[in-house]
OpenMM code with the backbone's topology and positions (N, CA, C; nanometers):
from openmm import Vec3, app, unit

residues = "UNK UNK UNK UNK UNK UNK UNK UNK UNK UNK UNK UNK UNK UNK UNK UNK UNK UNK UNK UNK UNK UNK UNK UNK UNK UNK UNK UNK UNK UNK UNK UNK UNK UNK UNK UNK UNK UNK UNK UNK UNK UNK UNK UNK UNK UNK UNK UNK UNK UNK UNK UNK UNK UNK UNK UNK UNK UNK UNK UNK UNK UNK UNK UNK UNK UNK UNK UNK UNK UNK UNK UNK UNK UNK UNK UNK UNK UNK UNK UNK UNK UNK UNK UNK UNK UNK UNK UNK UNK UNK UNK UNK UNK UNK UNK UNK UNK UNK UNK UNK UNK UNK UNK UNK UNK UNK UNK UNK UNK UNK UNK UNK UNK UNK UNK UNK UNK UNK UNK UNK UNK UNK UNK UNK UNK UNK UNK UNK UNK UNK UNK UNK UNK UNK UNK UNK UNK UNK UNK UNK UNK UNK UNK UNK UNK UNK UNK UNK UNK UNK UNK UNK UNK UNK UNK UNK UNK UNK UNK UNK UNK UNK UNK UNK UNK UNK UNK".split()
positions = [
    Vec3(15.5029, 6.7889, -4.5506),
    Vec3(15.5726, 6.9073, -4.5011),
    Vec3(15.5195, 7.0290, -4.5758),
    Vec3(15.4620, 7.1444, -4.4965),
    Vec3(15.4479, 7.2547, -4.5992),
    Vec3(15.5832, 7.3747, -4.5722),
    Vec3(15.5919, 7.4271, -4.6685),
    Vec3(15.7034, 7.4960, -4.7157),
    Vec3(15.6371, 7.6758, -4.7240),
    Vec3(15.7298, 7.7653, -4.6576),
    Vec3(15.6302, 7.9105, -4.6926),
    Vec3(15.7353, 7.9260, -4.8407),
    Vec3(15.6656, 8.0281, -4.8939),
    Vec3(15.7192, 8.0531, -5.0267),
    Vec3(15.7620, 8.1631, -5.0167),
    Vec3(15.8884, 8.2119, -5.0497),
    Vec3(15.9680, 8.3575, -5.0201),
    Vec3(16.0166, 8.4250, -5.1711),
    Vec3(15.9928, 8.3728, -5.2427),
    Vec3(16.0042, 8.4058, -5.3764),
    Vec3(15.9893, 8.3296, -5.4807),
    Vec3(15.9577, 8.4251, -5.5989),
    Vec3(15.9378, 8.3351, -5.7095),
    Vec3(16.0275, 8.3071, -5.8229),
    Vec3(16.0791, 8.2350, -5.8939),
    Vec3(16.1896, 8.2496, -5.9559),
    Vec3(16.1260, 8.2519, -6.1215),
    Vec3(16.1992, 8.3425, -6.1748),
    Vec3(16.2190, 8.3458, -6.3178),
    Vec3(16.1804, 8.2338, -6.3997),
    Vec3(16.0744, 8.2883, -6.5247),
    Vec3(16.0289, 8.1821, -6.6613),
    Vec3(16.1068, 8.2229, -6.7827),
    Vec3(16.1573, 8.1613, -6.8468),
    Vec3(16.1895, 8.1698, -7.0026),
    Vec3(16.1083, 8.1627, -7.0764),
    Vec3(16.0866, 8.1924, -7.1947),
    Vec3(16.0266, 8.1720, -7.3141),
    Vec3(16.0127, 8.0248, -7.3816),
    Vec3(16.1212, 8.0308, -7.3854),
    Vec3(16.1754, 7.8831, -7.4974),
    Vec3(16.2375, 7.7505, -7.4351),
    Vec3(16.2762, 7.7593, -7.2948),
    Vec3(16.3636, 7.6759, -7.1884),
    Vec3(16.2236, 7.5527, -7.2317),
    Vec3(16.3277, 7.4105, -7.2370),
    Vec3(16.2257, 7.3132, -7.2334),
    Vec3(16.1453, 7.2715, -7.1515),
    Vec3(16.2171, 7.3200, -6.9934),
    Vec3(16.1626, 7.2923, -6.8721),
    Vec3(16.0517, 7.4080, -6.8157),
    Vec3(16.1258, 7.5224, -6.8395),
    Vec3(16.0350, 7.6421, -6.7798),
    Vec3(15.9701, 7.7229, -6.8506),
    Vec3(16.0067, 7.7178, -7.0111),
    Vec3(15.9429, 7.7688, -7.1392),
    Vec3(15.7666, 7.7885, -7.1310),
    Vec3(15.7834, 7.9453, -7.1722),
    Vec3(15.5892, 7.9679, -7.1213),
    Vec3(15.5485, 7.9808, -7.2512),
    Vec3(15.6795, 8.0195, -7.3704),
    Vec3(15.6209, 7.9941, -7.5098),
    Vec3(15.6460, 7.8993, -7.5479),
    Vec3(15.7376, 7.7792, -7.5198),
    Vec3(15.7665, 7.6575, -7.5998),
    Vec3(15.6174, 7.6001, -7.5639),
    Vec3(15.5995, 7.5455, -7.7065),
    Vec3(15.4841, 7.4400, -7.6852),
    Vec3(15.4977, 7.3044, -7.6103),
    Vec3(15.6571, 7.2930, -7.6880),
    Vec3(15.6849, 7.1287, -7.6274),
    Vec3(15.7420, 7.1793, -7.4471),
    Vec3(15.7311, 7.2472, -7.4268),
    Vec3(15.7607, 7.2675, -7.2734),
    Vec3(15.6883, 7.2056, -7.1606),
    Vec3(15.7538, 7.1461, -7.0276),
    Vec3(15.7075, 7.1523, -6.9344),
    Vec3(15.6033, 7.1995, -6.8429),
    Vec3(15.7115, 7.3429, -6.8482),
    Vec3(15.6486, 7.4556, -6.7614),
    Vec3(15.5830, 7.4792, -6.6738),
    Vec3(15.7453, 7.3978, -6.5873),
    Vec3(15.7733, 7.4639, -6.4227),
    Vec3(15.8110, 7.5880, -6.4101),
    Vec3(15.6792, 7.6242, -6.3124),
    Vec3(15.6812, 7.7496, -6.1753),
    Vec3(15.7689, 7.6979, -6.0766),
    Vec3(15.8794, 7.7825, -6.0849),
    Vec3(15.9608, 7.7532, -5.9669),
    Vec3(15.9769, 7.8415, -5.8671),
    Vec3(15.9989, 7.8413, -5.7526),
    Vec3(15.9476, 7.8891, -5.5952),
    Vec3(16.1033, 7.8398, -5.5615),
    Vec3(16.0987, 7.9986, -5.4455),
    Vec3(16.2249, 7.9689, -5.3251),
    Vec3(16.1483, 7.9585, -5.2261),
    Vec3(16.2122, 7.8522, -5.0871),
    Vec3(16.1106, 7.8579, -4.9975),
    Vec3(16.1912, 7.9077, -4.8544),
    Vec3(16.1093, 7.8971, -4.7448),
    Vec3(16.2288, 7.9729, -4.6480),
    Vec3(16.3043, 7.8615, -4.5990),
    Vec3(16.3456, 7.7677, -4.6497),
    Vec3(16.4306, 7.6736, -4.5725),
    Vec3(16.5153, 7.7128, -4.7038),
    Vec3(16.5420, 7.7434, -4.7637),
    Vec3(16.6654, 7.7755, -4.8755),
    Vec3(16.6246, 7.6973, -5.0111),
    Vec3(16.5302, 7.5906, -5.0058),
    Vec3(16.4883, 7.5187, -5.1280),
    Vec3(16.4750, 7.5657, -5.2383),
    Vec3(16.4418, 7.4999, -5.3594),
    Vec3(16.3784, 7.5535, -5.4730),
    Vec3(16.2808, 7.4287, -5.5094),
    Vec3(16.1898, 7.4778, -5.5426),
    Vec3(16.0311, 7.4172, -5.5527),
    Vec3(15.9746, 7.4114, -5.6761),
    Vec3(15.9665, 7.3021, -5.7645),
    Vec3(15.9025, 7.3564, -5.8793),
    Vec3(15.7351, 7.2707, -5.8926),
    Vec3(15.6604, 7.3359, -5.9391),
    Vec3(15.5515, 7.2760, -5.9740),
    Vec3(15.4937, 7.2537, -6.0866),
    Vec3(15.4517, 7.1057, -6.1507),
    Vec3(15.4078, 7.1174, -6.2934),
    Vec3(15.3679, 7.0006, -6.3254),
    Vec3(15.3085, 6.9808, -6.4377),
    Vec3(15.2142, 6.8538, -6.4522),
    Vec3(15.2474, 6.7901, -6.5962),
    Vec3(15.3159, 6.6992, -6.6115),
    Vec3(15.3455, 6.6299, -6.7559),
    Vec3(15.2093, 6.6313, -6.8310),
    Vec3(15.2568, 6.6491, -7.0056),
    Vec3(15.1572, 6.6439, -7.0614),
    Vec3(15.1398, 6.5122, -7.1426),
    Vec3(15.0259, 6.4956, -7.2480),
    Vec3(15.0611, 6.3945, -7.3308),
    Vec3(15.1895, 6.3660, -7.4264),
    Vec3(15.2578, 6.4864, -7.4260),
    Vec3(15.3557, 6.4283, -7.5581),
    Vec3(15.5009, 6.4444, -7.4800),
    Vec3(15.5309, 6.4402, -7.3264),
    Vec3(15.5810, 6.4173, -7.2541),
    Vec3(15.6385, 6.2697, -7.2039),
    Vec3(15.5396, 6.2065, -7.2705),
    Vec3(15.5071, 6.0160, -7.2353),
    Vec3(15.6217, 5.9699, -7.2679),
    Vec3(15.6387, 5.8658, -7.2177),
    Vec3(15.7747, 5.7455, -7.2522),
    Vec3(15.6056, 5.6245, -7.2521),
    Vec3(15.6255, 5.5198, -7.1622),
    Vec3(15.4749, 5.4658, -7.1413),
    Vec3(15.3655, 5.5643, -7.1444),
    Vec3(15.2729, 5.4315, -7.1900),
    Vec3(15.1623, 5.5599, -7.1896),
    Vec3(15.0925, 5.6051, -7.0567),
    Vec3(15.1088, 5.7088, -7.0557),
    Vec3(15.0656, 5.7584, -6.8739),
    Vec3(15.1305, 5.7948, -6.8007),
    Vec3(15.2527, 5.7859, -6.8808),
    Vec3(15.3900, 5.7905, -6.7578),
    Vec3(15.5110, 5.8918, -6.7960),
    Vec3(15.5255, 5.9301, -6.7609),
    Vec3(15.6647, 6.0448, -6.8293),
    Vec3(15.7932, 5.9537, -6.8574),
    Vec3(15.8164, 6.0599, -6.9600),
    Vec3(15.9458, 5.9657, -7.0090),
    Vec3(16.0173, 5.9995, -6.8939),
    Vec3(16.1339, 5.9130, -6.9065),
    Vec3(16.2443, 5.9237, -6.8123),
    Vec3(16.3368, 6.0546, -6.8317),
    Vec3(16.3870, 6.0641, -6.9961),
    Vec3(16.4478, 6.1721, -7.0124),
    Vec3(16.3859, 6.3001, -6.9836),
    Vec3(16.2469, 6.3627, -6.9690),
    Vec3(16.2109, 6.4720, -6.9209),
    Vec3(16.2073, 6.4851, -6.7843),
    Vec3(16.1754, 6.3378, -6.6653),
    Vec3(16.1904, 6.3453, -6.5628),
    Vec3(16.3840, 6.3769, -6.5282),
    Vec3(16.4432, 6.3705, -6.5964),
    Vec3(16.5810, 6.3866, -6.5683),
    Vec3(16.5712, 6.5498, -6.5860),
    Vec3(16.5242, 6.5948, -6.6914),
    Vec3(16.5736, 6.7126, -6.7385),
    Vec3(16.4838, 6.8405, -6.6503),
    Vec3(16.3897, 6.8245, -6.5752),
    Vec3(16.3265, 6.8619, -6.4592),
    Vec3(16.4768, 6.8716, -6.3719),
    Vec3(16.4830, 6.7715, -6.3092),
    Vec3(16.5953, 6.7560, -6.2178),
    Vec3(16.6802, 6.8200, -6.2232),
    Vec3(16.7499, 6.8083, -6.3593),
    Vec3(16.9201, 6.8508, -6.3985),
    Vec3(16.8456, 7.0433, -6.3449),
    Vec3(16.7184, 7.1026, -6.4231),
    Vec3(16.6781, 7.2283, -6.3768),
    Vec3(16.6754, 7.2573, -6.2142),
    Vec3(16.6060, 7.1717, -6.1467),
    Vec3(16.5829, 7.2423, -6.0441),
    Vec3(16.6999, 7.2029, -5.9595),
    Vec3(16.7573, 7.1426, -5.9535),
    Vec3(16.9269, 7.1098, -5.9054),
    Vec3(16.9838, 7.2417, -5.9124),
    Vec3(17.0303, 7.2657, -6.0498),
    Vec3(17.0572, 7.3621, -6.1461),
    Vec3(17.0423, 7.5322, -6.0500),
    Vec3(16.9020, 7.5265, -6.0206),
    Vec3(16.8475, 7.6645, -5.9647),
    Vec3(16.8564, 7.6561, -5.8433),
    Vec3(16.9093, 7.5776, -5.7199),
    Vec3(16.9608, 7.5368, -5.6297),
    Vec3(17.0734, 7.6772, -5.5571),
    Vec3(17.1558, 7.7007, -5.6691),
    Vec3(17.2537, 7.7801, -5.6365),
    Vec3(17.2162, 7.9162, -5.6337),
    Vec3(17.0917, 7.9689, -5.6652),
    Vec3(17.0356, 8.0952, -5.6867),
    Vec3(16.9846, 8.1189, -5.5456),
    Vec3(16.9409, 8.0439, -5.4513),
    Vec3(16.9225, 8.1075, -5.3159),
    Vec3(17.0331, 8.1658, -5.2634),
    Vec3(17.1813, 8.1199, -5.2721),
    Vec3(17.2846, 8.1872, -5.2329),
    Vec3(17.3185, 8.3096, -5.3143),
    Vec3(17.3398, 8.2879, -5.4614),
    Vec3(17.3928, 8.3646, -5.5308),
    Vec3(17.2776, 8.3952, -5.6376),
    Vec3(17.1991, 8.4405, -5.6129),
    Vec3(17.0922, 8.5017, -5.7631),
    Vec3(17.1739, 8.5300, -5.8692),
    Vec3(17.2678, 8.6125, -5.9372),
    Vec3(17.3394, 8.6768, -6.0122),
    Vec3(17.4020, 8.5406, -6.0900),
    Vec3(17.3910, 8.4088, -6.0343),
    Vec3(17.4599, 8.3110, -6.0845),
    Vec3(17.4075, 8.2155, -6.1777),
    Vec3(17.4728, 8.1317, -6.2240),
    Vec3(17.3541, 8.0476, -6.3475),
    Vec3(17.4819, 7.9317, -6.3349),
    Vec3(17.4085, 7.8269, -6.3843),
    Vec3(17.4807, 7.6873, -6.3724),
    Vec3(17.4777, 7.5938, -6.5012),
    Vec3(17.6175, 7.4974, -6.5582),
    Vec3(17.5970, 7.4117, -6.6508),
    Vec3(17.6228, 7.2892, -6.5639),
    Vec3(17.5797, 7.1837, -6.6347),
    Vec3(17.5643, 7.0796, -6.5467),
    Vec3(17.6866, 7.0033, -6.6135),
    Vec3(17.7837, 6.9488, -6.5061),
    Vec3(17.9250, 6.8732, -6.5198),
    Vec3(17.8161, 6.6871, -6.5245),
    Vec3(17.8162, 6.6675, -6.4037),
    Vec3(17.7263, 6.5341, -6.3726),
    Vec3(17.5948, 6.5298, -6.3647),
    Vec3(17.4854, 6.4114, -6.3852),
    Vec3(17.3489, 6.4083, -6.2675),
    Vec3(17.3456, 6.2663, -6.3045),
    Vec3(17.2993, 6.2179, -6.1784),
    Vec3(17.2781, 6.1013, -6.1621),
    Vec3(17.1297, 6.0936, -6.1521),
    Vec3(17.0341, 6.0284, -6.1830),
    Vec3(16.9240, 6.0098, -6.1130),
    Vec3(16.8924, 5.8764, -6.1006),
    Vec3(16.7731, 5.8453, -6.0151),
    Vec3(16.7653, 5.7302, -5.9573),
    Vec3(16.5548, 5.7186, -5.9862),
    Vec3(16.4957, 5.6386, -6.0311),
    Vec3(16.3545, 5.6136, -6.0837),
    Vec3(16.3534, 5.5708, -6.0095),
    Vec3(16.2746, 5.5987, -5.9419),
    Vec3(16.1658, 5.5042, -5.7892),
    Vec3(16.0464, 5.4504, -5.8155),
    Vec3(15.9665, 5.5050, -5.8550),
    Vec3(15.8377, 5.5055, -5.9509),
    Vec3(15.7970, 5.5503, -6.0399),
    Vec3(15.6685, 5.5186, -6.1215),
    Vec3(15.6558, 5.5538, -6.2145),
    Vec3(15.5868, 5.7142, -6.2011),
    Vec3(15.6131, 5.8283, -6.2797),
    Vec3(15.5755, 5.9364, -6.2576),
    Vec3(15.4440, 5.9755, -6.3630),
    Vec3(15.3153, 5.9623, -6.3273),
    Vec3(15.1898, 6.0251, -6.3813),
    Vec3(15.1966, 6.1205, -6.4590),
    Vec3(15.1615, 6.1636, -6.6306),
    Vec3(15.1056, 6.2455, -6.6819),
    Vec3(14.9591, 6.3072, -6.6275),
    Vec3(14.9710, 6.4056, -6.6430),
    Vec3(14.8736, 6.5057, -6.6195),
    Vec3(14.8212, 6.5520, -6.4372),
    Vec3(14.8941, 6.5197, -6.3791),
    Vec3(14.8845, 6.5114, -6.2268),
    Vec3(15.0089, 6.6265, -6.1800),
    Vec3(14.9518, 6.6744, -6.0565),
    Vec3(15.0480, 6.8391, -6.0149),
    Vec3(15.1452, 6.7113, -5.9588),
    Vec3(15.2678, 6.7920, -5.9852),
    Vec3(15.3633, 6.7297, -5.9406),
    Vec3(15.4901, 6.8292, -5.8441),
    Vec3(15.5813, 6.7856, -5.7799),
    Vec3(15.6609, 6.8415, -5.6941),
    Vec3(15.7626, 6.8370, -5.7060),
    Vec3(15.9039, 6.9325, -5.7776),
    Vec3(16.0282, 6.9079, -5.7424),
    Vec3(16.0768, 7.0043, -5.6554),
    Vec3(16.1786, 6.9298, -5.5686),
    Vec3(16.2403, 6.9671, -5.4686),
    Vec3(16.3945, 6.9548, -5.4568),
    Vec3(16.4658, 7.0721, -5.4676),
    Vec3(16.6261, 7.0745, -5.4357),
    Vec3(16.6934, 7.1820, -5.2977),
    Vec3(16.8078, 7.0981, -5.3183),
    Vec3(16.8841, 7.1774, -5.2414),
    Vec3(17.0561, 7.1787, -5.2238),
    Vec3(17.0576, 7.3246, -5.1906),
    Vec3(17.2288, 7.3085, -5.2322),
    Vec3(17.2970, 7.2554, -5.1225),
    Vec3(17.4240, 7.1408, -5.1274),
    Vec3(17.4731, 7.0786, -5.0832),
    Vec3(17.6513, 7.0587, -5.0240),
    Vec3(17.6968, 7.1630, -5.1367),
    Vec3(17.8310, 7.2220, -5.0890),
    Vec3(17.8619, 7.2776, -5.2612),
    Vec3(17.9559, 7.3645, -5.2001),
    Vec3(18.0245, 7.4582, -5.2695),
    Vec3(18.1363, 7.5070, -5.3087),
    Vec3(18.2147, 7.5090, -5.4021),
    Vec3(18.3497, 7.5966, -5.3915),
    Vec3(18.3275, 7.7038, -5.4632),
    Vec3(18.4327, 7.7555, -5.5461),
    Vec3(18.4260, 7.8961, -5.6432),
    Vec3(18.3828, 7.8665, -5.7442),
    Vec3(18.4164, 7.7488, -5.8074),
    Vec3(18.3786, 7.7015, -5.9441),
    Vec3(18.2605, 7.5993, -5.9449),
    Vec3(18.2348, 7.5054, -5.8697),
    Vec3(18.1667, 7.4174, -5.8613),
    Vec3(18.0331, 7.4123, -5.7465),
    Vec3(17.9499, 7.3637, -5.7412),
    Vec3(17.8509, 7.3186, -5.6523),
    Vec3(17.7778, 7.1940, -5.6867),
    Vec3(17.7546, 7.1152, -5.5927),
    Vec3(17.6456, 6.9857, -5.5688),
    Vec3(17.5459, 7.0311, -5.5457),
    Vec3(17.4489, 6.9792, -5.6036),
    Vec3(17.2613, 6.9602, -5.4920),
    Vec3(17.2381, 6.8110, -5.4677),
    Vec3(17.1575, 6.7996, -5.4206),
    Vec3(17.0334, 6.6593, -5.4546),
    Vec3(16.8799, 6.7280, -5.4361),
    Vec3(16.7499, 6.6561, -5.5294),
    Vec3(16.6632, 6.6913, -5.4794),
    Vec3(16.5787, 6.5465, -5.5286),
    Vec3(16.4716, 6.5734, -5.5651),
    Vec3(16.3421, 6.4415, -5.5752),
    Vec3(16.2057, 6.5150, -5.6384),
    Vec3(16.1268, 6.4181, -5.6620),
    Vec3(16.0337, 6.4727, -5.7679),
    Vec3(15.9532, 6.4092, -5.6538),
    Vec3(15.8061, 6.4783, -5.6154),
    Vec3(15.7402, 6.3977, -5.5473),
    Vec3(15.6028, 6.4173, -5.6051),
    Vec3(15.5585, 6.2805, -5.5781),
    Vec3(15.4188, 6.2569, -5.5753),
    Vec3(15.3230, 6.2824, -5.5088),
    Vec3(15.1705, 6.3205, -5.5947),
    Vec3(15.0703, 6.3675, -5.4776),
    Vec3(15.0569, 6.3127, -5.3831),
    Vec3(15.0933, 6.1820, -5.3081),
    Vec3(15.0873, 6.1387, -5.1949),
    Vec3(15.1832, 6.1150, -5.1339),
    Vec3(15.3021, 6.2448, -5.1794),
    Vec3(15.4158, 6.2654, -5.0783),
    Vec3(15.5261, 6.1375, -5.1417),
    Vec3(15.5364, 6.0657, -5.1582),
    Vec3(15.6376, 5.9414, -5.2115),
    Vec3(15.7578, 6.0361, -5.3126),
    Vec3(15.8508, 5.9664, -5.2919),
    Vec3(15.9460, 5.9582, -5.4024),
    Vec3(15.9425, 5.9367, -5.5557),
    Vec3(15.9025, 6.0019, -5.6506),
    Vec3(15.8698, 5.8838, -5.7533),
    Vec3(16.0704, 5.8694, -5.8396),
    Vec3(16.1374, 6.0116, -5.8059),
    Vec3(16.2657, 5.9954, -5.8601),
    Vec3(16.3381, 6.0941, -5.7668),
    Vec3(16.4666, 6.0203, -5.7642),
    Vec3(16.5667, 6.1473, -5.7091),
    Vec3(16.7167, 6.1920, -5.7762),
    Vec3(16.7837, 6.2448, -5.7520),
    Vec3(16.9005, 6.3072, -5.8321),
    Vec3(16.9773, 6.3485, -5.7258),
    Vec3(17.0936, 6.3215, -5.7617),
    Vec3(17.2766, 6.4303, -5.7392),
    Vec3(17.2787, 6.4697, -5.8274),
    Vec3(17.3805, 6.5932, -5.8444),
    Vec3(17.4505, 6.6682, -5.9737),
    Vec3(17.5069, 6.7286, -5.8875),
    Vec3(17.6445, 6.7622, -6.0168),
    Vec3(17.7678, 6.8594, -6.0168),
    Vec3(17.7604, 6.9645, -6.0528),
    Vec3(17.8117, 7.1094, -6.0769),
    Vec3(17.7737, 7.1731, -6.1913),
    Vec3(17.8921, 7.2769, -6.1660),
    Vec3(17.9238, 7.3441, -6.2634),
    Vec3(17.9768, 7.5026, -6.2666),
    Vec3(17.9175, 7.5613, -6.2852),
    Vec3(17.9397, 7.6992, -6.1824),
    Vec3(17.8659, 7.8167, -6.1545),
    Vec3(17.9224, 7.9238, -6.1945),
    Vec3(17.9339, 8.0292, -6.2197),
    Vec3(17.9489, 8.1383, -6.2606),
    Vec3(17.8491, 8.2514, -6.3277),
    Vec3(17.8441, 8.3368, -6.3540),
    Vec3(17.7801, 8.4914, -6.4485),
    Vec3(17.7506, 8.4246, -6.5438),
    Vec3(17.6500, 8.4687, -6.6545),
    Vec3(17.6246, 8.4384, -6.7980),
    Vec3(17.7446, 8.4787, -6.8778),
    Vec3(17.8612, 8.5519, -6.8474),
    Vec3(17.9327, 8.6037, -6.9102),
    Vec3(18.0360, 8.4868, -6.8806),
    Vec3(18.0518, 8.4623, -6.7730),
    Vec3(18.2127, 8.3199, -6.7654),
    Vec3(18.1190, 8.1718, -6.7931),
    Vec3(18.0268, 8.1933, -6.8400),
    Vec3(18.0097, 8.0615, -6.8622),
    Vec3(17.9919, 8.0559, -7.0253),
    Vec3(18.0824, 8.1542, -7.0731),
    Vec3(18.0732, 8.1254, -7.2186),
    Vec3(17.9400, 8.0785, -7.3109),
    Vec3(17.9278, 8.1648, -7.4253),
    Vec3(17.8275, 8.1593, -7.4750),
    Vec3(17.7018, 8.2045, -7.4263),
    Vec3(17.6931, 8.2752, -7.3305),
    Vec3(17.5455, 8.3211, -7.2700),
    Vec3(17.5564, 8.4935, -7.2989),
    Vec3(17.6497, 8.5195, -7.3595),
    Vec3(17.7022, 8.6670, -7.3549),
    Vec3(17.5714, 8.7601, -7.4124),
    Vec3(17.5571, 8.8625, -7.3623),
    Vec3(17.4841, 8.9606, -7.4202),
    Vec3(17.3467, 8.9276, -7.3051),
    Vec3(17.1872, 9.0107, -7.3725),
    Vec3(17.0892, 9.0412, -7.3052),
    Vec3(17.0308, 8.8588, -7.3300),
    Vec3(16.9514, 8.8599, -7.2312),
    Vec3(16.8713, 8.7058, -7.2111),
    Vec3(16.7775, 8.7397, -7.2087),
    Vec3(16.7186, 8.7412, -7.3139),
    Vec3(16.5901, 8.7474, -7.3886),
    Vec3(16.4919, 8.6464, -7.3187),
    Vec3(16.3660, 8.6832, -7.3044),
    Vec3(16.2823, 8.6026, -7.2383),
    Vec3(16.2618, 8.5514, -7.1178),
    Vec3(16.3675, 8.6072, -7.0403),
    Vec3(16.3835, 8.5528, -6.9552),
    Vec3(16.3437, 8.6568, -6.8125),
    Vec3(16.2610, 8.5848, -6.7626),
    Vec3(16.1648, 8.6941, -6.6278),
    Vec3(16.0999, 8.6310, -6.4927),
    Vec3(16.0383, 8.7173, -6.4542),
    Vec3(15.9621, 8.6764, -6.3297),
    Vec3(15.7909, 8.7019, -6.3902),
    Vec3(15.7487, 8.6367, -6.4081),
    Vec3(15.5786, 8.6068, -6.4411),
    Vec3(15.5350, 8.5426, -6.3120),
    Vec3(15.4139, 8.6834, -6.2511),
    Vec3(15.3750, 8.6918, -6.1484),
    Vec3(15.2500, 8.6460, -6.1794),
    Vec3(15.1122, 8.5546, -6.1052),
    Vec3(15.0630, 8.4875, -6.1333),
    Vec3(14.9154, 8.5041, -6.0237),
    Vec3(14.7919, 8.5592, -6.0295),
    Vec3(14.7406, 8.5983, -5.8528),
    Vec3(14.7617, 8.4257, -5.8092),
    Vec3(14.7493, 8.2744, -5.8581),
    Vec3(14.7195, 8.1497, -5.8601),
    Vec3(14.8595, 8.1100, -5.7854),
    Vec3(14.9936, 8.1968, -5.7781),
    Vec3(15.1025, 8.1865, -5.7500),
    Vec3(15.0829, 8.1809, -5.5805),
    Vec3(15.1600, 8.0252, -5.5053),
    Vec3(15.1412, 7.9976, -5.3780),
    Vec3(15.1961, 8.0815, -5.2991),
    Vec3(15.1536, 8.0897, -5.1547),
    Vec3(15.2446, 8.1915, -5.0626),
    Vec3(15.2593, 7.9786, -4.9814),
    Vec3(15.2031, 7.9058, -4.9905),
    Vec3(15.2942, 7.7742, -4.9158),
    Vec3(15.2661, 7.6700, -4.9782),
    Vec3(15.3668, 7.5743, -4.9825),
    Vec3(15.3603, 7.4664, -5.0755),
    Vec3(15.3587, 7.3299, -4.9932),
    Vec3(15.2915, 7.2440, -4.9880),
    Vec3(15.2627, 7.1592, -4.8997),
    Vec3(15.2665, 7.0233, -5.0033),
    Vec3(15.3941, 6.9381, -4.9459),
    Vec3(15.4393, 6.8136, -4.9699),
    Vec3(15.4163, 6.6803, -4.9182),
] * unit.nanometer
topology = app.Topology()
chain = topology.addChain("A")
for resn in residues:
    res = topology.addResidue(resn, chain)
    for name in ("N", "CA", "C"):
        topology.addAtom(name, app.Element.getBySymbol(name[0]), res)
């Protein structure tokens, strides 16, 4: 499936997942697409490993719990999320050093709460993991402890940055 890309979403500094200065970071580029998605793209490194070759499980979760997470920003940008639940589910084993694909979407909503599900996919389109989560939503300000300016935190525009993402 290719996906057009309608925006780009915000990098942190230090975030383990999206961190452009953490060393030990990820660092997923994440994309809104026009079906309402959020898209992230990124490639495990060596010190990412659980097996060798393979991402640990806990970073493949913590991908997830993120792009779940950023799910709620196609409706509400202004909003930010802590995660109540996530379930995930290992399908396969997920490759170090290979572009990889996560994919969410929001699933229902109240005032306080929202669901997603999304999946991590592989270059040949497969499943390698998928996820539910819960979360509370609100401002940086009602979600306690986020109070004040958020340092590091931006849109890093990229010319390498996709206009379509193809799954």
């Amino acid at each position: 499936m290719k996906y057009k890309v309608v925006k780009k979403h915000n990098n942190s500094d230090m975030c383990v997942v999206c961190g452009l200065v953490n060393p030990f970071s990820v660092k997923v580029r994440f994309y809104e697409s026009e079906t309402g998605e959020i898209i992230g793209i990124f490639k495990g490194a060596e010190h990412h490993q659980g097996f060798p070759g393979r991402m640990h499980g806990g970073i493949i979760s913590t991908v997830l719990d993120e792009v779940l997470g950023r799910s709620l920003n196609v409706k509400h940008p202004e909003e930010w999320s802590v995660t109540v639940e996530l379930n995930v589910r290992f399908k396969k084993p997920i490759p170090l050093d290979t572009e990889l694909k996560a994919v969410s979407r929001l699933e229902k909503e109240n005032r306080k709460l929202f669901e997603a599900t999304g999946e991590i996919y592989l270059p040949d389109g497969t499943i390698g993991a998928s996820a539910w989560g819960k979360f509370f939503r609100g401002t940086p300000v009602e979600l306690k402890g986020m109070e004040g300016e958020l340092t590091g935190w931006r849109r890093v525009n990229d010319p390498l940055d996709p206009v379509e993402i193809e799954i």
